[in-house]
C-alpha positions as a Markdown table, in Angstrom:
| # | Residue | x | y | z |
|---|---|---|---|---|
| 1 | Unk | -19.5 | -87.4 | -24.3 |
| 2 | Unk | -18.7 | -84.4 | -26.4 |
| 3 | Unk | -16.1 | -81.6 | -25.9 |
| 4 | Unk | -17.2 | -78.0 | -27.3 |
| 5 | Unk | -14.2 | -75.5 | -26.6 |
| 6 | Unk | -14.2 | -71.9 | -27.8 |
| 7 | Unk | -12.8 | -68.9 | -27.1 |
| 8 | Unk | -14.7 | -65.6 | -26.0 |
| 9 | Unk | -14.2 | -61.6 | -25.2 |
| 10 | Unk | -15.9 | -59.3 | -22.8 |
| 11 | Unk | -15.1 | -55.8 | -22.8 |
| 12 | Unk | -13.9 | -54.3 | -19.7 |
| 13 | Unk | -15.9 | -51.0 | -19.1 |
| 14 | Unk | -13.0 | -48.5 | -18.6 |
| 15 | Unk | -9.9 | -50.7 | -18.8 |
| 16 | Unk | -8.7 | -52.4 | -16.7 |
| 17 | Unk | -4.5 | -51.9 | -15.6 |
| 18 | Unk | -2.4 | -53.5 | -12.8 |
| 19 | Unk | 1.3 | -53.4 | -12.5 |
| 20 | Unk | 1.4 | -56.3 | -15.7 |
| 21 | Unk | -0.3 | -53.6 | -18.1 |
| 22 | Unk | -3.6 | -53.2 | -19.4 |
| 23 | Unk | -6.0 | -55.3 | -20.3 |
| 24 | Unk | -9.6 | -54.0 | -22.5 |
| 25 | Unk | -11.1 | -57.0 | -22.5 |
| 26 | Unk | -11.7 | -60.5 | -20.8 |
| 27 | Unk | -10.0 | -63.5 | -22.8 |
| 28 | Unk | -11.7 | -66.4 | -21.2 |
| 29 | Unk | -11.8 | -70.0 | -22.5 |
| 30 | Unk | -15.4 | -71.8 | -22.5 |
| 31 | Unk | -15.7 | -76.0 | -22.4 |
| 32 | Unk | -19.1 | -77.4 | -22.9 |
| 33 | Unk | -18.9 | -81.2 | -22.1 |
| 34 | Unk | -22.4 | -82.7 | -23.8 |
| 35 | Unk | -23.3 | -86.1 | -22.7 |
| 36 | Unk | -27.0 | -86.8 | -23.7 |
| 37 | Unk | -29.3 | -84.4 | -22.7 |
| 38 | Unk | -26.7 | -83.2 | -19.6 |
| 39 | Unk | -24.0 | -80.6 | -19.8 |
| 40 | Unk | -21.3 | -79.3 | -17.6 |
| 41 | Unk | -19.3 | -76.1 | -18.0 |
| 42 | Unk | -16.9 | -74.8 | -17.1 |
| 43 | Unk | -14.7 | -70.9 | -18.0 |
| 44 | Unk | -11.0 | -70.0 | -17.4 |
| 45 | Unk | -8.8 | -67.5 | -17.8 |
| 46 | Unk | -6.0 | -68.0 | -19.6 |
| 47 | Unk | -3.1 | -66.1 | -18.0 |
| 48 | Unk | 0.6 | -64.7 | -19.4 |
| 49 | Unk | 2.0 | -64.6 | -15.8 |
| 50 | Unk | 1.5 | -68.2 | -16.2 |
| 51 | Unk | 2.9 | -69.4 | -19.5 |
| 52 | Unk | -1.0 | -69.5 | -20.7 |
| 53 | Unk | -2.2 | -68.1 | -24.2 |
| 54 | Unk | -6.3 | -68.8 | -25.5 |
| 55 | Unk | -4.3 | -71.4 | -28.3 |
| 56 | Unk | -2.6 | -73.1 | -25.4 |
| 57 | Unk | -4.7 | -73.5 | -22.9 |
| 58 | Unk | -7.3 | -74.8 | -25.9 |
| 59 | Unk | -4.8 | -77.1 | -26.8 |
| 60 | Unk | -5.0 | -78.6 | -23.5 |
| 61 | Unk | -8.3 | -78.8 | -23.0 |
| 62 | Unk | -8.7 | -80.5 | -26.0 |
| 63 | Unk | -6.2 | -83.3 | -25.5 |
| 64 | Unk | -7.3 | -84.0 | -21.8 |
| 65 | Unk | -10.4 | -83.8 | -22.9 |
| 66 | Unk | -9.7 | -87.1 | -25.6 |
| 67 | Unk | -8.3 | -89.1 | -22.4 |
| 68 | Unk | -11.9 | -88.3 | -20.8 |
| 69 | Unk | -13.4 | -89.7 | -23.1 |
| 70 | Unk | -12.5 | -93.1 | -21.8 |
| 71 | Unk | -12.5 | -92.4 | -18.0 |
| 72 | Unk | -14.9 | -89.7 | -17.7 |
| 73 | Unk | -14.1 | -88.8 | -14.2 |
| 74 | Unk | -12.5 | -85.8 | -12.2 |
| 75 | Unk | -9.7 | -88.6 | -11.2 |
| 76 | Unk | -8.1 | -88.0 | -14.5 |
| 77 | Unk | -7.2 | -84.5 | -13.5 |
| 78 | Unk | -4.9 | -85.2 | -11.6 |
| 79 | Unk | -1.8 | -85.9 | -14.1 |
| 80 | Unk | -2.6 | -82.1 | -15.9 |
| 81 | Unk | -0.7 | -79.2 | -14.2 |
| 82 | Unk | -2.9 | -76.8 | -11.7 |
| 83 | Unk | -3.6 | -73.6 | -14.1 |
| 84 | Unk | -6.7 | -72.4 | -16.5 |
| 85 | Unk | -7.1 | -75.5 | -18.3 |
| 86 | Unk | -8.0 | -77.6 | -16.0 |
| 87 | Unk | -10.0 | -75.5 | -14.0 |
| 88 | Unk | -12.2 | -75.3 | -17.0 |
| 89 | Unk | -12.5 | -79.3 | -16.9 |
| 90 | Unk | -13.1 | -79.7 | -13.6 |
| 91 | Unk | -15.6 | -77.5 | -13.3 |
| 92 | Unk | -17.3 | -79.0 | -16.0 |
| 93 | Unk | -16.9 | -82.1 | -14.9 |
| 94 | Unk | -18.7 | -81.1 | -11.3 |
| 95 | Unk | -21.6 | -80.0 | -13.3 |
| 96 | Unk | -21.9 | -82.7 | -15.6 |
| 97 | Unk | -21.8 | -85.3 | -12.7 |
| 98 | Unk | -24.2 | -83.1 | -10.7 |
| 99 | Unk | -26.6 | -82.7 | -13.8 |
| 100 | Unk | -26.6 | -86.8 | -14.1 |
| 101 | Unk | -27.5 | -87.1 | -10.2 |
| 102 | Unk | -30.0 | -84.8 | -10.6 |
| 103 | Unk | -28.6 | -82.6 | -7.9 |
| 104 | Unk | -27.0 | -79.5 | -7.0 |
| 105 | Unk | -23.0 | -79.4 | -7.2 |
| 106 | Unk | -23.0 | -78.0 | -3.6 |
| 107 | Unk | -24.7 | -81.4 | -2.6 |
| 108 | Unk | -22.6 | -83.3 | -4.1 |
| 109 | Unk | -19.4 | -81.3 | -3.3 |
| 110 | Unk | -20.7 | -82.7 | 0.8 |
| 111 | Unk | -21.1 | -79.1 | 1.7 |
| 112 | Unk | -23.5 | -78.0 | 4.5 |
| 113 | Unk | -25.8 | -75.5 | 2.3 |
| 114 | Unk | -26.1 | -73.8 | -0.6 |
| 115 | Unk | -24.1 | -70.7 | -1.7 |
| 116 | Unk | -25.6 | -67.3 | 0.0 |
| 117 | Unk | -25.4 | -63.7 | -0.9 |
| 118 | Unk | -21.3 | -62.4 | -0.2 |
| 119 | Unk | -20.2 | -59.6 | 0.4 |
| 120 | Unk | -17.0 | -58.7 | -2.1 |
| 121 | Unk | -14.4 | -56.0 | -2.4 |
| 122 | Unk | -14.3 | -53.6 | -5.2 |
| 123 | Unk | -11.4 | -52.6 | -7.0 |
| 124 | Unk | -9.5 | -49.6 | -8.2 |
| 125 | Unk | -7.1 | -50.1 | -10.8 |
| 126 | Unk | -3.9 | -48.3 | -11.3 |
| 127 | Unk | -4.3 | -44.7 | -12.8 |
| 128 | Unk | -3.0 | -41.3 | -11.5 |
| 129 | Unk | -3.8 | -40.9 | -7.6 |
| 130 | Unk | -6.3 | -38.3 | -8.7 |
| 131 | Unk | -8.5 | -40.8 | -11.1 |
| 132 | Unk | -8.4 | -43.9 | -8.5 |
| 133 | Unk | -9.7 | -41.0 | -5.8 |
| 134 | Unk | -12.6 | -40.7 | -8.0 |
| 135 | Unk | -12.7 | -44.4 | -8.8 |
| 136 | Unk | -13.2 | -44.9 | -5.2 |
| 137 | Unk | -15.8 | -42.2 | -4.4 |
| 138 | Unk | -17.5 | -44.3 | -6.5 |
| 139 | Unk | -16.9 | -47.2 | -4.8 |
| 140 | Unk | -17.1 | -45.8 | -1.1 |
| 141 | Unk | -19.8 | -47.8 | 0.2 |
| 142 | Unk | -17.8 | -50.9 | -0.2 |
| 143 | Unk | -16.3 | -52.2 | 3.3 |
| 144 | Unk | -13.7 | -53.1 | 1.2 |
| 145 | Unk | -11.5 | -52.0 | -1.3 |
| 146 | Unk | -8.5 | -53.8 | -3.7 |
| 147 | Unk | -6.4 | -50.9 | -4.4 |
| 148 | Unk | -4.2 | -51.8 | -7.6 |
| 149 | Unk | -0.6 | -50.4 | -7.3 |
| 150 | Unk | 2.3 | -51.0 | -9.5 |
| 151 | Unk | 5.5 | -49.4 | -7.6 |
| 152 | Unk | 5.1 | -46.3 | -8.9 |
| 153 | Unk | 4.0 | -43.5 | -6.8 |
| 154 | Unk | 1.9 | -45.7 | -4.6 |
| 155 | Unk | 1.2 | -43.9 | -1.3 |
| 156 | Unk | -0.2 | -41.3 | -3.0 |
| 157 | Unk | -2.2 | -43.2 | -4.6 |
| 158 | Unk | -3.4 | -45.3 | -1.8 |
| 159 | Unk | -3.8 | -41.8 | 0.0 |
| 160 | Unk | -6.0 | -41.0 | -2.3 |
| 161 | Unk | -8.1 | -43.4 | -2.3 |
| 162 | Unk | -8.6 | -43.6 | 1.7 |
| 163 | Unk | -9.6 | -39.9 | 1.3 |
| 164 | Unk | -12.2 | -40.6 | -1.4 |
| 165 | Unk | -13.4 | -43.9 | 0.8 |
| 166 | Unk | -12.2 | -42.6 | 4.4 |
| 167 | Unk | -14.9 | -45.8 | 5.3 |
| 168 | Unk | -13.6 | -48.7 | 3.3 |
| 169 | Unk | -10.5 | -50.9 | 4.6 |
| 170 | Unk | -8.4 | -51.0 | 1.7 |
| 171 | Unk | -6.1 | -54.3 | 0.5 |
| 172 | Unk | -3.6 | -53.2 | -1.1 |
| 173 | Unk | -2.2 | -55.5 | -4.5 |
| 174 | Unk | 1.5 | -55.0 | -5.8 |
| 175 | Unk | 1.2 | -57.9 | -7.8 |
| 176 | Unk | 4.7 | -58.4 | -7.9 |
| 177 | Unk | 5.5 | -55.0 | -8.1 |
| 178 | Unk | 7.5 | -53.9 | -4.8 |
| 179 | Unk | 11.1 | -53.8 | -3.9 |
| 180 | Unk | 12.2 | -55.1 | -0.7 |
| 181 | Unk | 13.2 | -51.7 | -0.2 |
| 182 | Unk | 10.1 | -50.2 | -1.0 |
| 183 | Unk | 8.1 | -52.6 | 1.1 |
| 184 | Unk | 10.5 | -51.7 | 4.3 |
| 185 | Unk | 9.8 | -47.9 | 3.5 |
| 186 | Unk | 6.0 | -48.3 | 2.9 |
| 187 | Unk | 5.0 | -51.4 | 5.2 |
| 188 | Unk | 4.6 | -49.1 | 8.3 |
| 189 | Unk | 2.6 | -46.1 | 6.8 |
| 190 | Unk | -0.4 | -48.5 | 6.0 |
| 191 | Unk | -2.5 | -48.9 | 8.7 |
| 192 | Unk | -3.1 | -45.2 | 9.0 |
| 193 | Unk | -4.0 | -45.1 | 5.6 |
| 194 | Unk | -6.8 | -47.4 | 6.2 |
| 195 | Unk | -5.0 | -50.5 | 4.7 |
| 196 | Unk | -6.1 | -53.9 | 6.1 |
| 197 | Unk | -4.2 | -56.3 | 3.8 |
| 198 | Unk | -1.0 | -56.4 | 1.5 |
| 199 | Unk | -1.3 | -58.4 | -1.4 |
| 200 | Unk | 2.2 | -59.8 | -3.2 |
| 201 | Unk | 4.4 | -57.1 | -2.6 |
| 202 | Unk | 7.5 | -58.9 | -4.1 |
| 203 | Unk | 8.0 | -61.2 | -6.4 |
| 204 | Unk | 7.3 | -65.0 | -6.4 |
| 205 | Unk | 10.5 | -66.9 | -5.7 |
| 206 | Unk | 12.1 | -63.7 | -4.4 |
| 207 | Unk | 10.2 | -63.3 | -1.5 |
| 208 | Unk | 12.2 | -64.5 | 1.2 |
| 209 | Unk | 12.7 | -61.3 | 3.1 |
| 210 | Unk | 9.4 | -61.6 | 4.6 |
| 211 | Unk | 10.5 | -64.5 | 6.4 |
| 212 | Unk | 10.6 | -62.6 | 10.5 |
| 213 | Unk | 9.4 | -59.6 | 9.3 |
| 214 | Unk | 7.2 | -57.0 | 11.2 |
| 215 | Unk | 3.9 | -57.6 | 9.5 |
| 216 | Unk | 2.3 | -54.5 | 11.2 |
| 217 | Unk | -0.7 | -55.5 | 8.3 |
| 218 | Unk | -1.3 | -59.2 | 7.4 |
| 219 | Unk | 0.2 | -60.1 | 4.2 |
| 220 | Unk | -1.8 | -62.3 | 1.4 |
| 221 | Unk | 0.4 | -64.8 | -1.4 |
| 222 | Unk | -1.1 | -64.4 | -4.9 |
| 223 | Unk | 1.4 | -65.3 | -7.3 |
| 224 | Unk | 3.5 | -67.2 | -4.6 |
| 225 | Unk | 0.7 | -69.6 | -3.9 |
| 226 | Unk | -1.0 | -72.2 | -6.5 |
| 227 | Unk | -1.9 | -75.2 | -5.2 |
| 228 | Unk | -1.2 | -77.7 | -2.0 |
| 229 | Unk | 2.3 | -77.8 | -3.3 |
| 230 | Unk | 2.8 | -74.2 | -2.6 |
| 231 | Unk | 2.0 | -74.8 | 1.3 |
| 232 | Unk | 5.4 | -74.8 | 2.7 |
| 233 | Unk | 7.0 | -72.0 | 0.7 |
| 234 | Unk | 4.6 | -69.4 | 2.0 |
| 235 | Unk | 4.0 | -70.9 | 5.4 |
| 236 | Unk | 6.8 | -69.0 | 7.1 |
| 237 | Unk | 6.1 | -65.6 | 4.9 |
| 238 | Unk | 2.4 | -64.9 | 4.3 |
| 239 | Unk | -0.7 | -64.9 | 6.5 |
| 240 | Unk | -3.4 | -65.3 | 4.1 |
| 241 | Unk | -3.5 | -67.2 | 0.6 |
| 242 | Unk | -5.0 | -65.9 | -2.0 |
| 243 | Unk | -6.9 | -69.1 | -3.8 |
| 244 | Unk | -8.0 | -68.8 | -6.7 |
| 245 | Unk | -9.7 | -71.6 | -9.6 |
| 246 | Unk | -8.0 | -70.6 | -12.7 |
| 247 | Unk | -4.8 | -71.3 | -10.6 |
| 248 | Unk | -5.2 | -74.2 | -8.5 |
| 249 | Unk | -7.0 | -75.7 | -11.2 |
| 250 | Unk | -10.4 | -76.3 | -10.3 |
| 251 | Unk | -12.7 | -76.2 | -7.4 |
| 252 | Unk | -11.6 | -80.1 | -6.9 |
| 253 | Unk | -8.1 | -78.2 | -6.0 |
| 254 | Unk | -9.2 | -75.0 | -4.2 |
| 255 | Unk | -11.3 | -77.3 | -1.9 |
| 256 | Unk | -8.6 | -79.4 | -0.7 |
| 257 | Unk | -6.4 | -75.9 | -0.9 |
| 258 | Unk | -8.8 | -74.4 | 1.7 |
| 259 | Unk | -9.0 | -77.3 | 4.4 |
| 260 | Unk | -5.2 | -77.0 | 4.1 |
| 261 | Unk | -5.2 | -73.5 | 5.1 |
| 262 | Unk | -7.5 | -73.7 | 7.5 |
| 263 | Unk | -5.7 | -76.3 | 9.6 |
| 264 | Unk | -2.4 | -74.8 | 8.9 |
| 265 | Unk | -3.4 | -71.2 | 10.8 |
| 266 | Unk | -3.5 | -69.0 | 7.4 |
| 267 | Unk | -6.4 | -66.9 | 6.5 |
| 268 | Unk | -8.2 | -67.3 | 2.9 |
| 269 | Unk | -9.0 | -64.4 | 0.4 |
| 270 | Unk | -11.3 | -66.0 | -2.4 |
| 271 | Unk | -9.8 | -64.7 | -5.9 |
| 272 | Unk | -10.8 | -64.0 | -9.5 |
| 273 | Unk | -9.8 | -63.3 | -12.4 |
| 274 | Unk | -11.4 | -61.2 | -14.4 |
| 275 | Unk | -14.4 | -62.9 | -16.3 |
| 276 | Unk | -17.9 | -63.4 | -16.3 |
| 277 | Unk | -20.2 | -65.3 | -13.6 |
| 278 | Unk | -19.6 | -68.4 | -15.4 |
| 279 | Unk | -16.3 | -68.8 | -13.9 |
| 280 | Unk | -17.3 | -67.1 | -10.0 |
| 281 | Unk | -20.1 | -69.0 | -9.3 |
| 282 | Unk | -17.8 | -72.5 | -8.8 |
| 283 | Unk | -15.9 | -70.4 | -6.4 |
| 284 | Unk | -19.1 | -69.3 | -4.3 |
| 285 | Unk | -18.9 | -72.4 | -3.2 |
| 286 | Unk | -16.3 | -71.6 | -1.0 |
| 287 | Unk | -16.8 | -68.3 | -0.1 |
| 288 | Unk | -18.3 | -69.4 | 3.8 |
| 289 | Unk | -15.1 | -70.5 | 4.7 |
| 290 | Unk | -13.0 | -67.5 | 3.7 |
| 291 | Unk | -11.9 | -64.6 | 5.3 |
| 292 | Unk | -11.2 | -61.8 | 2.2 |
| 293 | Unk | -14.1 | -61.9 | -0.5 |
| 294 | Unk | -12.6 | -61.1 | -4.3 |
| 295 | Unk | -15.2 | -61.9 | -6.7 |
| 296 | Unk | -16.2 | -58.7 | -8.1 |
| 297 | Unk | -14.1 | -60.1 | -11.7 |
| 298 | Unk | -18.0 | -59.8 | -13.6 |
| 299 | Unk | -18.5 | -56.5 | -12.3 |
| 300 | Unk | -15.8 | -55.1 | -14.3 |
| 301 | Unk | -17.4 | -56.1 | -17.7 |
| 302 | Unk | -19.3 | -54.0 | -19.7 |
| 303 | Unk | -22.0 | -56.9 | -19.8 |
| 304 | Unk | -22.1 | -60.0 | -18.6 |
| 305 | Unk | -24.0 | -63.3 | -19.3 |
| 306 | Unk | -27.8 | -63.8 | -19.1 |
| 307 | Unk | -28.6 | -65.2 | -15.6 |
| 308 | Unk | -25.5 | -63.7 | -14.1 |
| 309 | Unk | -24.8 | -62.9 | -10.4 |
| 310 | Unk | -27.0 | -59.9 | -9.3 |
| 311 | Unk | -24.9 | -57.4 | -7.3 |
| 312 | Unk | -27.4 | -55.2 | -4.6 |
| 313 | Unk | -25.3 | -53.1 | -2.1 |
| 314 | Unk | -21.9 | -52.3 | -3.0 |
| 315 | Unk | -20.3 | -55.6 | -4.0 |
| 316 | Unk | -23.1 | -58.0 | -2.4 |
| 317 | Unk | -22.9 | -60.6 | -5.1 |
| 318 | Unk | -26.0 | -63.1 | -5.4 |
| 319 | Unk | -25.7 | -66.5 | -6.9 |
| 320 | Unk | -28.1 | -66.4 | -9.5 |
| 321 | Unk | -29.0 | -70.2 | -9.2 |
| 322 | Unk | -29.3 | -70.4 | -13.1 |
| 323 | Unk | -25.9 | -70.0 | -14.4 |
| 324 | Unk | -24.1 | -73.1 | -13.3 |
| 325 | Unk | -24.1 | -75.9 | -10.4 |
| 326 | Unk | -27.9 | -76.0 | -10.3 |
| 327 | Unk | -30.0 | -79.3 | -10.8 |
């Protein structure tokens, strides 16, 4: 079996800025494992939040991929840490495995049927209140849409954008951004602004205060949540876990993840980074058994691969049955 790893861009069309900064383009890492006439892939994206650079997570990829070469099975995954890397193996691995069965990787995976057309939010980045209202006019046939805030002046910004899309139910993502006080002061002028979720308000690790309090809108762990481990930290505090590939570290992971949730009483959203299709279409797999939809990463790009996910009505994403998983 052969490793190919390599490093790609993808121009965001407009920028894209949360409360981290900016970002103009996708970084995403791409691993090709060749084994005859049979490939898996897999993409991730490495992430700074994270401790991840494109060198390091490379690096990795490279060096699991030598202990592979002896096992050549998704067992070995389990001694790398849940991030980008593996992610990028494990999906590759699904593929590969499913390409030398000659079947589908939702077959294989024992789920009921094949991924169907979902329905995902849209998202706003942060800008003046004035260019996310126009953002959203854009947007406002979405029934839902990730409004981007960073602290800043945020309820007029999130104003603005449930005048623009008076429609839409609106999640709102601080990533991290919030102060407690801010979130006390903001938390119960929400729902009439149309806002259905709260994304990360505080800080990972500093995010005890919502431990009892008055969640007049359900409130979603991003960064606070990861993996299984991350279970009984946000048990008590969130309502809804955000899970995500690139930071469980596979769909091997995010399946276990989501049976988890499920029999633990928390709702699911179904993250992305940004990136192409290459990297969603592991995570339709999923995306019947969650409750928040966020997939539209490859509708941010200026361009994305050939035989990428179709989008018809606002955010409707179709698999395109071509780019990965597929006999």
């Amino acid at each position: 079996m052969k490793a190919l790893v390599r490093a790609e861009s993808w121009p965001i069309r407009g920028g894209f800025r949360i409360a981290r900064g900016r970002r103009a383009s996708a970084e995403v890492v791409v691993l090709e494992l060749v084994d005859g006439a049979d490939t898996g892939r897999g993409e991730c994206v490495p992430y700074d939040r994270y401790g991840e650079s494109i060198d390091s997570v490379r690096a990795e990829i490279e060096a699991a991929c030598q202990d592979l070469q002896e096992s050549n099975g998704l067992e070995r995954l389990a001694a790398l840490r849940p991030g980008a890397a593996r992610n990028a193996i494990d999906c590759s691995l699904w593929e590969l495995k499913a390409k030398r069965a000659r079947t589908d990787v939702w077959r294989l995976a024992g789920l009921e049927s094949a991924p169907q057309p979902v329905q995902s939010m849209r998202t706003v980045s942060v800008d003046s209140a004035a260019n996310m209202a126009t953002a959203a006019a854009e947007l406002a046939r979405a029934p839902v849409i990730k409004v981007k805030v960073d602290g800043g002046k945020d309820l007029e910004r999130i104003a603005a954008v449930h005048g623009a899309a008076p429609d839409s139910g609106l999640v709102v993502d601080a990533n991290e951004a919030w102060s407690e006080q801010q979130l006390e002061a903001w938390l119960p002028r929400l729902p009439q602004l149309g806002v259905v979720l709260l994304e990360q308000p505080l800080a990972a690790g500093e995010d005890s205060a919502l431990e009892g309090l008055d969640r007049v809108v359900p409130i979603c762990a991003d960064e606070s949540f990861h993996d299984r481990s991350s279970f009984l930290e946000v048990l008590d505090r969130y309502d809804v876990v955000n899970i995500k590939l690139d930071k469980t570290g596979g769909l091997s992971e995010a399946l276990h993840c989501q049976r988890e949730a499920k029999r633990l009483g928390l709702q699911i959203m179904l993250g992305c980074m940004v990136s192409t299709s290459l990297a969603i279409e592991p995570a339709l797999l999923l995306a019947s058994n969650a409750d928040y939809i966020d997939l539209d990463g490859p509708l941010l790009l200026e361009r994305d691969r050939e035989g990428a996910l179709h989008e018809r009505d606002a955010g409707l994403l179709r698999p395109s049955g071509s780019i990965w998983g597929a006999r």
